[in-house]
C-alpha positions as CSV (number, residue, x, y, z in Angstrom):
1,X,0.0,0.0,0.0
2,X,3.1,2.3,0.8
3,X,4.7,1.4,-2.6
4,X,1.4,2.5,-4.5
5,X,1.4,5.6,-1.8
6,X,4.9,6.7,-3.3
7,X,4.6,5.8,-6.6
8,X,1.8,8.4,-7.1
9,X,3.3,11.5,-5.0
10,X,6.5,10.5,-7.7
11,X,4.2,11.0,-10.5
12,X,2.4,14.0,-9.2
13,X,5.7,15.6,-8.4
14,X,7.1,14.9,-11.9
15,X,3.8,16.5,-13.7
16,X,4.3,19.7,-11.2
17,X,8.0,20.0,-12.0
18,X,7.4,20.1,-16.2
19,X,4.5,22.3,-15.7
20,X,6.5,25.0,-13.5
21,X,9.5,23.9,-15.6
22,X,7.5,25.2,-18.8
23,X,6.8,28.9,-17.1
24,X,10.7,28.8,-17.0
25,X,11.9,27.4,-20.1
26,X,9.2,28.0,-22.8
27,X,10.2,31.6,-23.4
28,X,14.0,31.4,-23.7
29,X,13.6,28.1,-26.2
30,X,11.1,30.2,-28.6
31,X,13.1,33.3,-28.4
32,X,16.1,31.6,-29.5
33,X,13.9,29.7,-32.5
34,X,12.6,33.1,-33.5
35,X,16.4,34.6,-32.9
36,X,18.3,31.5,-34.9
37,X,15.2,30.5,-37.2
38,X,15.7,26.7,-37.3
39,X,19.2,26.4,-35.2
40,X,17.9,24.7,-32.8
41,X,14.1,23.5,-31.7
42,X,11.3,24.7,-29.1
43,X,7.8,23.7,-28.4
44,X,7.5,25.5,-31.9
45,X,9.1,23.1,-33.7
46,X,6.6,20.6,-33.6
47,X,3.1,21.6,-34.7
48,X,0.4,19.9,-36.4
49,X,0.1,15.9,-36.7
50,X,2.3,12.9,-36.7
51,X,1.3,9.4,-37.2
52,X,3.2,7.1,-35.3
53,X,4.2,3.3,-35.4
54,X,4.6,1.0,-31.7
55,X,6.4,-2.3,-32.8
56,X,7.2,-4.0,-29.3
57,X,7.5,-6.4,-27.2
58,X,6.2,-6.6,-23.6
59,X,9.4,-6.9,-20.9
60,X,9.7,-8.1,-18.2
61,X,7.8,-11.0,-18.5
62,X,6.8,-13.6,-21.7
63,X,7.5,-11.2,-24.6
64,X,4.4,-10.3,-25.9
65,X,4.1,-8.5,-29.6
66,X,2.4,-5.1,-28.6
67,X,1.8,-3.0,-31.7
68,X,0.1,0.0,-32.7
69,X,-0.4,3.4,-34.6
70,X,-0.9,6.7,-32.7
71,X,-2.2,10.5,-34.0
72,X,-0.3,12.7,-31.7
73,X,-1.6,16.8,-32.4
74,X,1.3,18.6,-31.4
75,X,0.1,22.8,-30.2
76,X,3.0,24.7,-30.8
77,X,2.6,25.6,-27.4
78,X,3.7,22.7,-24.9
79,X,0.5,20.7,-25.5
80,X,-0.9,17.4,-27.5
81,X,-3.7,15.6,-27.8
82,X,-3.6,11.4,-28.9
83,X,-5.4,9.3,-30.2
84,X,-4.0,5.6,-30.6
85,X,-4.8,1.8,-31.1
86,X,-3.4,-1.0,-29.5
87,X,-3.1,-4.6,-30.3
88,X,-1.5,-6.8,-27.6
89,X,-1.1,-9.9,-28.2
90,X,-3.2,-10.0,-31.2
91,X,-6.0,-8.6,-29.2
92,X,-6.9,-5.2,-30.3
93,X,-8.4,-2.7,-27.8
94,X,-11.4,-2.5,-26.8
95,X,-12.1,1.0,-27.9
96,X,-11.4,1.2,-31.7
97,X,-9.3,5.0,-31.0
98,X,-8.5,5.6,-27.3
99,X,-8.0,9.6,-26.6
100,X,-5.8,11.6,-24.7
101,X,-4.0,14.3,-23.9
102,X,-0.6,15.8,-22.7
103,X,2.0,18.0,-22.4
104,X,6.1,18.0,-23.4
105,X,8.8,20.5,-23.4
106,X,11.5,20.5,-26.5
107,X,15.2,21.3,-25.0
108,X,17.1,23.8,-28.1
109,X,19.2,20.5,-28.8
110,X,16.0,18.6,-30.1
111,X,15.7,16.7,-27.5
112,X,12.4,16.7,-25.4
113,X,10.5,15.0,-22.4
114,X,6.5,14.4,-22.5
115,X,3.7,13.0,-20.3
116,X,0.7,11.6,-21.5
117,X,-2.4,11.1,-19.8
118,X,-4.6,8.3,-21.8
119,X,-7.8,7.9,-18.6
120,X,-8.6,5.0,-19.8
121,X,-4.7,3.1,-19.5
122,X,-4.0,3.9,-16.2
123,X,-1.5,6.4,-14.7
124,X,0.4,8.8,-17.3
125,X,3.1,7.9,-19.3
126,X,6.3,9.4,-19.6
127,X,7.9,10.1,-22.8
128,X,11.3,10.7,-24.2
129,X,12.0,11.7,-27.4
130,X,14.6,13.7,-30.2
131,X,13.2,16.2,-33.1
132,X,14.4,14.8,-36.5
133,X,14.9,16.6,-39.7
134,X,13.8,19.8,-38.0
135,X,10.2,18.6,-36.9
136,X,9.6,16.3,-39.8
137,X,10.2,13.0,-37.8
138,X,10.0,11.9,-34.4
139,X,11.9,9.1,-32.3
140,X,10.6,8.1,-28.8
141,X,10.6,5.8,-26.3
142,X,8.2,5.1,-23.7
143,X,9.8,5.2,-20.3
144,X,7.8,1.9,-18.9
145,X,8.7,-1.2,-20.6
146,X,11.0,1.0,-23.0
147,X,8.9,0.6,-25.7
148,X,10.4,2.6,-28.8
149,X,8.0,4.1,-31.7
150,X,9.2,6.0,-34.6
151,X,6.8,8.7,-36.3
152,X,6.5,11.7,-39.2
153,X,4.1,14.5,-40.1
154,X,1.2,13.8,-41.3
155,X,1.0,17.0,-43.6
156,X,3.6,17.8,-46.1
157,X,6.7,18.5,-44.1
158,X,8.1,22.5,-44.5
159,X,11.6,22.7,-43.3
């Protein structure tokens, strides 16, 4: 009960850190986008839709394929919205497009952290990820279960 206990107070203090950490950061990152115009990447970089690919297998445990395809929205602004489906196992989901939302800060070196919140999976998921071909692509991996999916916009890509 403890473990459970802690386990939540880690994830609410890691949603309050990126939120206050976006009142910090957000500002410098687009001012040197505008500044540098496309030598280096913000929340700005990404904007619009990418279609994603999920090609794993479960760990720990039996190794179970778990596959899917994912709409992530991206704002601009430090906020998403998702849409996915999941087959695990060769089970699909029971809701043909599961939503969500979320919300992920872009370092200037393309790199960038996000946290989605998907109500009907459970706690939020955390999200690492690198910018490729200056917002065109995406590479992430899903912290739990390190679960890697690759991505690209949707929409004709302007570099």
């Amino acid at each position: 009960m403890q473990s459970k206990s802690v386990s939540k107070l880690s994830v609410i203090a890691a949603l309050l850190t990126m939120v206050y950490g976006f009142s910090i950061k957000v500002p410098s990152a687009r001012a040197d986008d505008e500044e540098g115009r496309g030598r280096g990447c913000s929340n700005a970089t990404l904007h619009g839709a990418y279609g994603l690919t999920i090609d794993a297998t479960t760990t720990p445990g039996p190794g179970l394929p778990f596959r899917g395809v994912v709409l992530q929205t991206y704002d601009g602004a430090g906020h998403l919205t998702i849409r996915d489906h999941i087959v695990f196992d060769g089970t699909p989901e029971t809701d043909s497009w599961t939503p969500g939302t979320g919300v992920y800060l872009i370092h200037p070196d393309c790199t960038g952290v996000a946290t989605f919140n998907l109500p009907s999976e459970g706690p939020p998921l955390k999200v690492h990820f690198v910018v490729v071909e200056g917002g065109c692509k995406l590479r992430e991996v899903i912290d739990e279960n390190a679960i890697t999916v690759t991505g690209e916009k949707v929409d004709k890509c302007e570099r």
